[in-house]
C-alpha positions as CSV (number, residue, x, y, z in Angstrom):
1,X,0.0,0.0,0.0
2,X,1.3,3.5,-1.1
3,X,2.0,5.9,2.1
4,X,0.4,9.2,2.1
5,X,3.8,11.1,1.8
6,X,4.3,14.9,1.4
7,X,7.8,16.9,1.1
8,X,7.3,20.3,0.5
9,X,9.6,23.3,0.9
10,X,9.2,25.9,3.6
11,X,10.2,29.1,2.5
12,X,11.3,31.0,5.9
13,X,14.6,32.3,7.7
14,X,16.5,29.6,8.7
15,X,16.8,29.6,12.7
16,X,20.1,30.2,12.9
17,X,19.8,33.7,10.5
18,X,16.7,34.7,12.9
19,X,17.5,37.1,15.4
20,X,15.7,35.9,18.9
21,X,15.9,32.1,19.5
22,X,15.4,30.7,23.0
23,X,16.1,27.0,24.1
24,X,15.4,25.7,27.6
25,X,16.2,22.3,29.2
26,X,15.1,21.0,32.2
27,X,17.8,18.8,34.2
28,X,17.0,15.2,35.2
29,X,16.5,16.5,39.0
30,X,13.8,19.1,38.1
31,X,10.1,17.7,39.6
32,X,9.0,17.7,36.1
33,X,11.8,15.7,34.8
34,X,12.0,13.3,37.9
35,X,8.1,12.5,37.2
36,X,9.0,12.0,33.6
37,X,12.0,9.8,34.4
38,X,9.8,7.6,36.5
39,X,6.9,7.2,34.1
40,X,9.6,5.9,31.5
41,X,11.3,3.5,33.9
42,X,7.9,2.1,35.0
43,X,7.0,1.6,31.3
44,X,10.4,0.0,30.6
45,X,10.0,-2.2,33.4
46,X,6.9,-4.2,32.6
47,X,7.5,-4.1,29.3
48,X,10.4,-6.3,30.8
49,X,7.9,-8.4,32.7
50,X,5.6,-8.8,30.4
51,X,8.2,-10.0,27.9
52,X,9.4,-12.2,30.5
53,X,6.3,-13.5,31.4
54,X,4.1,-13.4,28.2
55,X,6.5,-13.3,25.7
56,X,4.9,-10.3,24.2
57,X,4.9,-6.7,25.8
58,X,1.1,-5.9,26.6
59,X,-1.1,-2.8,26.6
60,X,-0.2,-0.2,29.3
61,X,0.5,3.6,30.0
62,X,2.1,5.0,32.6
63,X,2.2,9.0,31.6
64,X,0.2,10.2,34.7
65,X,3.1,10.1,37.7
66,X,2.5,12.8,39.4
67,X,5.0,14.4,42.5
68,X,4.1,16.3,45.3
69,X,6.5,18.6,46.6
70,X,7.6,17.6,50.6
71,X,9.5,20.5,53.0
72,X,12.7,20.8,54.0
73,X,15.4,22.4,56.3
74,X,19.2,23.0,54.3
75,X,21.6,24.5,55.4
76,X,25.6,23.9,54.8
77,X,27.1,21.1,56.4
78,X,23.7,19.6,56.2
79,X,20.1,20.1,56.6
80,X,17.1,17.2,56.5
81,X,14.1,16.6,55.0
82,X,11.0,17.0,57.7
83,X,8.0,16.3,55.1
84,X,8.8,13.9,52.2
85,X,8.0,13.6,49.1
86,X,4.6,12.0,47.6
87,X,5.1,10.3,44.8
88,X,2.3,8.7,42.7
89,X,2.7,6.3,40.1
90,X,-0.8,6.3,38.6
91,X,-1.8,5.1,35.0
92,X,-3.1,1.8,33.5
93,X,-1.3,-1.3,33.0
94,X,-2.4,-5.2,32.0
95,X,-2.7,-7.3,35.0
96,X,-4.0,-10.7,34.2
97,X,-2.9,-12.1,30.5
98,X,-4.5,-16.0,29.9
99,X,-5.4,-16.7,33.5
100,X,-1.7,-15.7,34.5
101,X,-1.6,-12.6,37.3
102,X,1.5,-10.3,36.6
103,X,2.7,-8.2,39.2
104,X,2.4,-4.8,37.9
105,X,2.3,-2.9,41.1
106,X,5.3,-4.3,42.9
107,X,7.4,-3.9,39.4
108,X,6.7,-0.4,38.7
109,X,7.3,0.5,42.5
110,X,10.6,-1.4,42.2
111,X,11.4,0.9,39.1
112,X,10.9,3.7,41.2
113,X,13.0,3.4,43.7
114,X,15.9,1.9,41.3
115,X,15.5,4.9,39.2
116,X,15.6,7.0,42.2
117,X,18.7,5.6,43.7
118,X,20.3,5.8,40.1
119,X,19.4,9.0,39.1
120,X,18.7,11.6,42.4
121,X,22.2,10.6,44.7
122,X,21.8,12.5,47.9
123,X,18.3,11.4,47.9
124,X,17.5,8.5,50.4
125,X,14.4,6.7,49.3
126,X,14.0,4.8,51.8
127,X,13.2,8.7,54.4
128,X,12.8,11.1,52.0
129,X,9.8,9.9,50.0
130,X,6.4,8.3,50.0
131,X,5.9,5.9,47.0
132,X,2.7,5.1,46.0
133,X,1.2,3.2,43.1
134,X,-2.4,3.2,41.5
135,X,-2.0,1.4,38.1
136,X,-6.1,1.0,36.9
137,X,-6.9,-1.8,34.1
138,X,-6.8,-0.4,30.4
139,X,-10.1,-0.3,28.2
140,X,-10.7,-3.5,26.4
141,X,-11.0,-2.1,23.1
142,X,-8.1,-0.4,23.3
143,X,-6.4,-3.3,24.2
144,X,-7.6,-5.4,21.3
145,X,-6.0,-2.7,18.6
146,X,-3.1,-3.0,20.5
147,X,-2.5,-7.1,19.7
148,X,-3.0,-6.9,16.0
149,X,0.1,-7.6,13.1
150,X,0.8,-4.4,12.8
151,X,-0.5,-2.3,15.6
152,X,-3.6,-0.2,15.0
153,X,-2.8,4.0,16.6
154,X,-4.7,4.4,20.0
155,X,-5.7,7.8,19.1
156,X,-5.5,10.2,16.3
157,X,-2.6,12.2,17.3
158,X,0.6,13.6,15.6
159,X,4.0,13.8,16.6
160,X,6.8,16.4,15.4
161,X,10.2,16.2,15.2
162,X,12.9,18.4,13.9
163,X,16.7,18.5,12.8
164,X,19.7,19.8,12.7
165,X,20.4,21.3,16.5
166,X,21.5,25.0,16.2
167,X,24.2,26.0,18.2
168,X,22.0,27.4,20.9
169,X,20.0,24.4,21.0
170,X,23.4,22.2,21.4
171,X,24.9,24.8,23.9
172,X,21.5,24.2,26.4
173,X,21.5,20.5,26.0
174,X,25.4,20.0,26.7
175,X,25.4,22.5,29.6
176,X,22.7,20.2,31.9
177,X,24.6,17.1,30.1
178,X,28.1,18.6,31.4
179,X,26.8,19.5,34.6
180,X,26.1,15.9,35.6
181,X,29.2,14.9,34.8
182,X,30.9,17.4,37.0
183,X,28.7,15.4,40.0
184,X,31.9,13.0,40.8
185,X,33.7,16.0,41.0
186,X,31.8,18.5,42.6
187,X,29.3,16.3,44.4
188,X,27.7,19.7,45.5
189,X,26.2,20.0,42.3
190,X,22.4,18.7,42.3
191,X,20.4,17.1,39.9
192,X,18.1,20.1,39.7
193,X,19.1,22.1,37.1
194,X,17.3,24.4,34.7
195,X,19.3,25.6,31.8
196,X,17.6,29.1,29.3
197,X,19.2,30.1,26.6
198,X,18.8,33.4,24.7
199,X,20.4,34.2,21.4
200,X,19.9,37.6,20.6
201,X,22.1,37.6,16.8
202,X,25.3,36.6,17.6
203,X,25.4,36.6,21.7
204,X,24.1,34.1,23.5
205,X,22.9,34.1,27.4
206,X,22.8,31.4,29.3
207,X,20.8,31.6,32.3
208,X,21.2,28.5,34.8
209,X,19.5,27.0,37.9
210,X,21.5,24.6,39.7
211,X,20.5,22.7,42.7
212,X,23.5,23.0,45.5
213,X,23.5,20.1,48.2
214,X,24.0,21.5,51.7
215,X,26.3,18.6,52.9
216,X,29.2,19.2,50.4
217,X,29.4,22.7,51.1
218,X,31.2,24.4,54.1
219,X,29.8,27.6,54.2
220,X,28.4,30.7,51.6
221,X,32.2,31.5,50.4
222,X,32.5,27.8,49.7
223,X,29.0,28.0,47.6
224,X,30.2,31.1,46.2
225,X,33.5,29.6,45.0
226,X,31.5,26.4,43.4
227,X,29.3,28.4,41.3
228,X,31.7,31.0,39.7
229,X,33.6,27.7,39.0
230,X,30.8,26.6,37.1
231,X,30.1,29.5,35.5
232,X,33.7,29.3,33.8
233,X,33.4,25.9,33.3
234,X,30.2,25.7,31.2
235,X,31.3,29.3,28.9
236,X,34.8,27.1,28.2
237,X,32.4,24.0,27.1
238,X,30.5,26.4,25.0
239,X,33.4,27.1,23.3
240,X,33.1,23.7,21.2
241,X,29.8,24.7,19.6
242,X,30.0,27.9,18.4
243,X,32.3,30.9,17.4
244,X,29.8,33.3,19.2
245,X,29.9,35.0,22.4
246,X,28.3,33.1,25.3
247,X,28.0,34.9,28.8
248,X,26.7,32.8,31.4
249,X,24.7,32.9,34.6
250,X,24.2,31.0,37.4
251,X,21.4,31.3,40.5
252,X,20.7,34.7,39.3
253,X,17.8,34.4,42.4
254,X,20.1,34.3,44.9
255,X,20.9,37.3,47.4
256,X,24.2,36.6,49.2
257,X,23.2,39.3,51.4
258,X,20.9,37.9,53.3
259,X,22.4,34.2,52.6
260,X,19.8,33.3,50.4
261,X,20.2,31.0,48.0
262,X,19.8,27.9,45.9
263,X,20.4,25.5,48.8
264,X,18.9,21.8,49.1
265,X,19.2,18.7,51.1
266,X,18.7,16.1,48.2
267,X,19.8,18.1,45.0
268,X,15.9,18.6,44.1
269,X,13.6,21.8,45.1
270,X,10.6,18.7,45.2
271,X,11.8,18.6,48.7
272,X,10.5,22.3,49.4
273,X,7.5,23.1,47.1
274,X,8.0,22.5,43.7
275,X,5.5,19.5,42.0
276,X,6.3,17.7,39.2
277,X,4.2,16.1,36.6
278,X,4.9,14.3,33.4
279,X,4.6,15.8,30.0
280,X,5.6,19.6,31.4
281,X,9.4,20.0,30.6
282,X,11.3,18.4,28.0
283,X,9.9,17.2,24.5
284,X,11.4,13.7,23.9
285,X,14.4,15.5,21.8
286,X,15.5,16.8,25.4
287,X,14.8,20.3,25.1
288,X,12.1,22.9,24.9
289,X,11.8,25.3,21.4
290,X,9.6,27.9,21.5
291,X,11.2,28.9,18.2
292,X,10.3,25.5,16.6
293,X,7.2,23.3,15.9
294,X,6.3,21.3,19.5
295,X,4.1,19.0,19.9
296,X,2.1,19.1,23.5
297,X,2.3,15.2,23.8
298,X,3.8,13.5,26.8
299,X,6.2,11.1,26.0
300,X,7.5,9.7,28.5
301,X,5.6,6.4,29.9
302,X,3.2,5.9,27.2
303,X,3.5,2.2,25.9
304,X,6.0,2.0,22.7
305,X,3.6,-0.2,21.0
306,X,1.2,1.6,19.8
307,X,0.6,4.8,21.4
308,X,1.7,7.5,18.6
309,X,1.7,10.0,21.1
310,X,5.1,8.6,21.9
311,X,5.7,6.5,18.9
312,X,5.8,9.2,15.9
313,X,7.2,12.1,17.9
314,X,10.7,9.9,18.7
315,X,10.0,8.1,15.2
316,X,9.6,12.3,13.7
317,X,13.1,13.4,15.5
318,X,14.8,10.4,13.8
319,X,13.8,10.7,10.8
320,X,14.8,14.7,11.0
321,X,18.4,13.7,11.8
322,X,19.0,11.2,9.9
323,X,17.8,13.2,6.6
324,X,19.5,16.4,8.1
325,X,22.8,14.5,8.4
326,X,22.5,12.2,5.0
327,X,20.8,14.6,2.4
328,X,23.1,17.4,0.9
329,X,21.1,20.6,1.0
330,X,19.2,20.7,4.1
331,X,19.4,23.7,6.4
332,X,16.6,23.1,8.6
333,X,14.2,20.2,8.2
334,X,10.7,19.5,10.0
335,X,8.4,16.1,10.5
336,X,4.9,15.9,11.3
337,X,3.0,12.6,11.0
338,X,-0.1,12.6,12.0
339,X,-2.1,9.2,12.9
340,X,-5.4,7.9,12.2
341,X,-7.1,6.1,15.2
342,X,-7.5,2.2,14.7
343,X,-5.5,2.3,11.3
344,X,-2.0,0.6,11.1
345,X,0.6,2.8,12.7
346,X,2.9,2.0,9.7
347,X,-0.3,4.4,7.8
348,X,-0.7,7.4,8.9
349,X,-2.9,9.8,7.7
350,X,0.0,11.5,6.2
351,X,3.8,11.9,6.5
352,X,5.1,15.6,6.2
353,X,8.4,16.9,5.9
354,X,8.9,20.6,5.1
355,X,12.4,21.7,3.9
356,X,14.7,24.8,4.7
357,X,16.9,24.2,2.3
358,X,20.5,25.9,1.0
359,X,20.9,28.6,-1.9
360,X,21.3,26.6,-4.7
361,X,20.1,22.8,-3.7
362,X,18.4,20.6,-5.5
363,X,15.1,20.5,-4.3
364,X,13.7,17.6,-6.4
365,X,16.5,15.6,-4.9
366,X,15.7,16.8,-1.8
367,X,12.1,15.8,-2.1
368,X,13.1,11.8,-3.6
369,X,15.6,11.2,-0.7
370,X,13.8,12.3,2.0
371,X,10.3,10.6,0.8
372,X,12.7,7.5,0.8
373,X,13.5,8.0,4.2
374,X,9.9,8.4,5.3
375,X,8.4,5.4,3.7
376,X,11.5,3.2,5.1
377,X,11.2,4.7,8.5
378,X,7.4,3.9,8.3
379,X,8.1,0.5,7.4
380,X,10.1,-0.1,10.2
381,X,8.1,1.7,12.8
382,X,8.0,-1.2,14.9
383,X,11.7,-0.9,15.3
384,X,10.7,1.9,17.8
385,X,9.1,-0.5,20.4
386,X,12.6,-2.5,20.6
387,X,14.7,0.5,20.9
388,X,12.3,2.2,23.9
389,X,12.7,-1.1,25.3
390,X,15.6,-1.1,25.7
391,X,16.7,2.3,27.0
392,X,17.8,3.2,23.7
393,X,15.8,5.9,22.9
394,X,15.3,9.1,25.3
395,X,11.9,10.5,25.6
396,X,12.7,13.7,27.7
């Protein structure tokens, strides 16, 4: 069956010639990212079970995880946690597959607190938090597109994807990215971070919050030392990505005055007021473009088999880069596929890709190559499922 394929070209200033971009990513520590992190890890895990179990991965979602923020005491040399964390693991997931019971509940709270452990380090799970799980049973018809050859879309939905990175874009995503490596160093640094970049022409502002943990930190001079050496650090890193000039800014909020300032227990503000919810920060490229198509899609824990919610928007971004960085001629490309509910994901209701291209390219080539990638990509949409599976694929 022919696929309902458009290439088209778009006939604007590329992003890089514009004159205002702005780029955000939210670090893994942020509320929003930690409930996103835990939807994903839920959904990896019983896709794990079920595999184990049933030899097949079954119908489940797990995008709801909500976290409610606890209270908390820092201070340097220390500080506790007096009111923990709420988390709630809420969603739907199979629990009975030919008279066999699978424990969904226990696996998805084990995922939690691995995920947790892994990912949040001055954290302790076992006093800091309150894990709770509600997974519900999913709707029977649902479930019944979900078990078919090719697996029919839950919903009519679209995803978006886009390609290449601009500089600013790189510059945000490699500044949270750097900053968690610089943990085993600095283990003051928390997992709460929140990087905005500006570009205003050829200057580009970064403005950073980072999460400081209390207990690796003497005093305010000490703090203060730790975050000027961060500031240095992450405009030498810039360096690598672009020729522009990059000022950057850390904890802009704080007033050293009064000894205010970014200062937790367990490298996360959801220990003093900030919630978290899935589908809020990061689209499943890892950033968040205001200057760029977005789709409003939560990603993260919704089943990679056939949920396009989560399907075409990772299955849009690949097929971005992978033209962007194979066809000669593309400045800036964009994806859209858009599904039709019940029908085979591998037929959408179309397939678009709009072109930026470069003075001079061959657009008719353009047009063949990418429509080749497309229709292959489509054809091997199930590919997705494996990859998500496995880890292999990040969704925020």
């Amino acid at each position: 069956m022919t696929r309902n394929i458009k290439v088209e070209p778009l006939r604007q200033t590329p992003l890089e010639k514009q004159e205002i971009e702005l780029v955000e990513r939210k670090g893994i520590g942020h509320p929003d990212s930690i409930a996103d992190g835990l939807a994903e890890a839920v959904s990896r895990a019983l896709c794990t079970e079920y595999l184990d179990r049933c030899g097949t991965v079954l119908h489940h979602n797990t995008d709801e995880t909500q976290i409610v923020a606890g209270r908390s005491y820092p201070k340097f040399g220390g500080g506790e946690v007096v009111s923990p964390i709420y988390i709630l693991l809420v969603g739907r997931a199979t629990k009975e597959f030919d008279g066999m019971h699978i424990p969904t509940d226990t696996t998805a709270i084990m995922a939690a607190r691995e995920y947790l452990n892994e990912t949040i380090l001055n954290l302790d799970v076992n006093r800091d938090i309150i894990l709770d799980c509600k997974l519900g049973e999913g709707s029977s018809d649902l479930r019944d597109v979900f078990h078919r050859k090719m697996p029919g879309a839950n919903d009519t939905s679209f995803g978006v994807g886009f390609a290449p990175f601009s500089e600013t874009e790189q510059i945000v995503y490699q500044s949270e990215m750097e900053l968690m490596k610089l943990r085993k160093k600095i283990p003051a640094i928390g997992e709460d971070t929140k990087v905005m970049g500006l570009r205003e022409r050829d200057k580009i502002t970064l403005v950073i919050a980072c999460a400081m943990v209390g207990r690796h930190l003497d005093d305010l001079d000490h703090y203060t030392s730790v975050t000027e050496d961060l500031c240095d650090h992450i405009a030498d890193m810039s360096c690598k990505y672009t020729d522009r000039e990059v000022g950057v800014l850390i904890n802009t909020a704080d007033n050293l005055e009064n000894e205010s300032v970014f200062l937790t227990v367990t490298g996360t503000s959801a220990e003093m007021g900030d919630d978290g919810s899935v589908g809020r920060g990061n689209r499943c490229n890892g950033l968040i473009t205001p200057n760029r198509p977005m789709s409003m899609e939560a990603t993260s824990g919704k089943n990679p088999i056939n949920h396009v919610g989560k399907i075409y928007n990772l299955l849009s971004s690949k097929i971005a880069f992978e033209a962007a960085e194979t066809v000669d001629g593309i400045e800036d490309i964009y994806i859209r596929i858009l599904s039709e509910i019940g029908k085979p994901i591998d037929q959408p209701l179309v397939a678009d890709a709009q072109i930026v291209s470069t003075k001079g390219a061959n657009i008719e080539a353009i047009k063949s190559e990418v429509e080749a990638i497309i229709d292959r990509s489509l054809e091997n949409i199930t590919d997705i499922t494996q990859l998500v599976a496995e880890g292999k694929l990040a969704t925020f």
